[in-house]
BATI-737223 format. One record per residue (C-alpha): residue in three letters; x, y, z; residue number from 1. Coordinates in nm, 4 decimals. Example, Ala and Ser with C-alpha at 12.3 -4.5 7.8 and 13.67 -1.06 7.14 Angstrom:
2
<res:ALA | c1:1.2300 | c2:-0.4500 | c3:0.7800 | n:1>
<res:SER | c1:1.3670 | c2:-0.1060 | c3:0.7140 | n:2>
This chain:
75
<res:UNK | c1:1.4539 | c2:-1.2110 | c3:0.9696 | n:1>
<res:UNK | c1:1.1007 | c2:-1.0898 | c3:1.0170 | n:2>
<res:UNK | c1:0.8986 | c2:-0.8696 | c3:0.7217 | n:3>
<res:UNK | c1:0.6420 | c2:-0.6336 | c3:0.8219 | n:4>
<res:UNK | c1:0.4092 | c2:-0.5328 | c3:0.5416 | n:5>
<res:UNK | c1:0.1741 | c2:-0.1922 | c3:0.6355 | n:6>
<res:UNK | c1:-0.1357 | c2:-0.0883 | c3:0.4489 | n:7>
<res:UNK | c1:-0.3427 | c2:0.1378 | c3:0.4688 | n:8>
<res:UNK | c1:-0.6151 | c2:0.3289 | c3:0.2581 | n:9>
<res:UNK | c1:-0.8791 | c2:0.5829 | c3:0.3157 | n:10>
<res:UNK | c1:-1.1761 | c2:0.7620 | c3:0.0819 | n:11>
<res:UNK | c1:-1.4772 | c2:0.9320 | c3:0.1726 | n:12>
<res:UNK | c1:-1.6664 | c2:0.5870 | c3:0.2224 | n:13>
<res:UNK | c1:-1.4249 | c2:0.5114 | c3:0.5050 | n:14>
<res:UNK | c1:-1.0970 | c2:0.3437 | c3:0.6064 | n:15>
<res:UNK | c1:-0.9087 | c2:0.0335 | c3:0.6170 | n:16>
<res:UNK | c1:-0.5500 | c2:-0.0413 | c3:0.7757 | n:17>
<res:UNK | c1:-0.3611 | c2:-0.3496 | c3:0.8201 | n:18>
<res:UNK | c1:-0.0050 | c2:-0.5339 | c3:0.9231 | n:19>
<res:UNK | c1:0.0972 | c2:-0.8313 | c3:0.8047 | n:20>
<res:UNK | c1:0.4070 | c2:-1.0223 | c3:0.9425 | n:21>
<res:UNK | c1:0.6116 | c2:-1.2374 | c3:0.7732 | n:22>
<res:UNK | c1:0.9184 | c2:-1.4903 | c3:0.7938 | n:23>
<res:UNK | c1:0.9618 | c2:-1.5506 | c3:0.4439 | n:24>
<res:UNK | c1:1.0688 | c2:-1.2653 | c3:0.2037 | n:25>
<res:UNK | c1:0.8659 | c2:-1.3975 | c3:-0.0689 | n:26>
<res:UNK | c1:0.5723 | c2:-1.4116 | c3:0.1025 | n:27>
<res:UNK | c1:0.5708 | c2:-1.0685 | c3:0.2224 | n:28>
<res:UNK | c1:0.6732 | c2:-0.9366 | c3:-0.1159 | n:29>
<res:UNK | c1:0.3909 | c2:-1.1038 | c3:-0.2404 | n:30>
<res:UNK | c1:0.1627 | c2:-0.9564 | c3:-0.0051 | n:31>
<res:UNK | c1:0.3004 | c2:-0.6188 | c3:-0.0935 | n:32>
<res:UNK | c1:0.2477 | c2:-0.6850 | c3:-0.4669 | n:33>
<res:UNK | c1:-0.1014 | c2:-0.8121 | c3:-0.4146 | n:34>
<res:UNK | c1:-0.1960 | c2:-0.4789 | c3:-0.2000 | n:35>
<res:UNK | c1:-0.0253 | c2:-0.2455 | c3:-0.4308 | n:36>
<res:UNK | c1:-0.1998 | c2:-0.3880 | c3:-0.7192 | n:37>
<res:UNK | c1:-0.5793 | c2:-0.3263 | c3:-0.4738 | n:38>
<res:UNK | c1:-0.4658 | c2:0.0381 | c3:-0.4717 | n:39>
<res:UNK | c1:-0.3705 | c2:0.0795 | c3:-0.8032 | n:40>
<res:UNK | c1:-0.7222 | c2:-0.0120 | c3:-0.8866 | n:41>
<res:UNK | c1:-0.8890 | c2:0.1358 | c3:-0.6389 | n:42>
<res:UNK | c1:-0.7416 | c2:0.4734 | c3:-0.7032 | n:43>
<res:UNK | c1:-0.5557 | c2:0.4918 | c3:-1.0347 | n:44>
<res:UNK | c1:-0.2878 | c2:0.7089 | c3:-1.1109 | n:45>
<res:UNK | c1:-0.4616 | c2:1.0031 | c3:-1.2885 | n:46>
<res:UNK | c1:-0.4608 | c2:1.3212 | c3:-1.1267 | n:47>
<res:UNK | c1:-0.2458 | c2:1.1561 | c3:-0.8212 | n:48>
<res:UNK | c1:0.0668 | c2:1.2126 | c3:-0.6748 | n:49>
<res:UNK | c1:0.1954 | c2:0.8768 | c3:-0.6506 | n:50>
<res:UNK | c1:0.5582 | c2:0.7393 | c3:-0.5083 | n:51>
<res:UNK | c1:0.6305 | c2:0.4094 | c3:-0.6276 | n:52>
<res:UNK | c1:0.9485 | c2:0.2344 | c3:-0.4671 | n:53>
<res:UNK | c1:1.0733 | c2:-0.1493 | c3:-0.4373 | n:54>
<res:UNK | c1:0.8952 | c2:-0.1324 | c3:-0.0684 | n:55>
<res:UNK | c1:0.6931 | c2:0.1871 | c3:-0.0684 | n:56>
<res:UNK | c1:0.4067 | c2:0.2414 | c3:-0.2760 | n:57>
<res:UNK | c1:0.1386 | c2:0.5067 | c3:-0.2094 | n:58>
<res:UNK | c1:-0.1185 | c2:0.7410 | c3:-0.3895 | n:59>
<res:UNK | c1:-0.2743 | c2:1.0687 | c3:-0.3147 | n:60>
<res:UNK | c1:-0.5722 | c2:1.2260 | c3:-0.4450 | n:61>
<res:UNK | c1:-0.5934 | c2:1.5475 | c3:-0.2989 | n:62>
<res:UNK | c1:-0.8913 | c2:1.7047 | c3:-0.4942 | n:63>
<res:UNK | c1:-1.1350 | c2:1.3897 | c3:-0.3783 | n:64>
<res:UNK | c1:-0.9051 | c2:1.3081 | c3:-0.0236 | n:65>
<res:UNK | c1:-0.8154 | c2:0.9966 | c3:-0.1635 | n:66>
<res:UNK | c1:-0.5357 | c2:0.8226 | c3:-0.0408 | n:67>
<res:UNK | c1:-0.3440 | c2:0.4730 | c3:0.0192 | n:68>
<res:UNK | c1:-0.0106 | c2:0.3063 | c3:0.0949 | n:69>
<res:UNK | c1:0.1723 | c2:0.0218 | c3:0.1794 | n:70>
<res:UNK | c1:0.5022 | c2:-0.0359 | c3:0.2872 | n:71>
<res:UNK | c1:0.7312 | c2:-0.3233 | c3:0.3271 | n:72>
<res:UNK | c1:0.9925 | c2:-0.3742 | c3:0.6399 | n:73>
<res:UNK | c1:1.2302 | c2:-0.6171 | c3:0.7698 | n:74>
<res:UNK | c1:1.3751 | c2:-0.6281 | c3:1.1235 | n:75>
């Protein structure tokens, strides 16, 4: 099985977007922990719409156009 992990994250300084790709689960979940974690900080949660699922994770913050995800996919 293959693992796809998608990121992606843009602010007013600019924008950054990556895949991954993955044979071993772990890894990948790993590399979607380790990016979630970079958002989290970057961003926060106050003031932010934020969906937080086993392999989706993004946050939005409208009022400064804030915004990041990544996402985690096997084939």
């Amino acid at each position: 099985m293959q693992y796809r992990v998608i990121f992606e994250f843009q602010s007013e300084d600019g924008a950054m977007s990556d895949v991954y790709n993955y044979r071993d689960e772990q890894q990948a979940r790993d590399k979607f922990d380790e990016l979630r974690d970079e958002i989290m900080g970057a961003i926060g949660r106050a003031q932010c719409e934020v969906i937080d699922e086993p392999t989706h994770y993004s946050v939005i913050n409208r009022s400064e156009g804030i915004y990041g995800y990544v996402r985690l996919l096997a084939d």
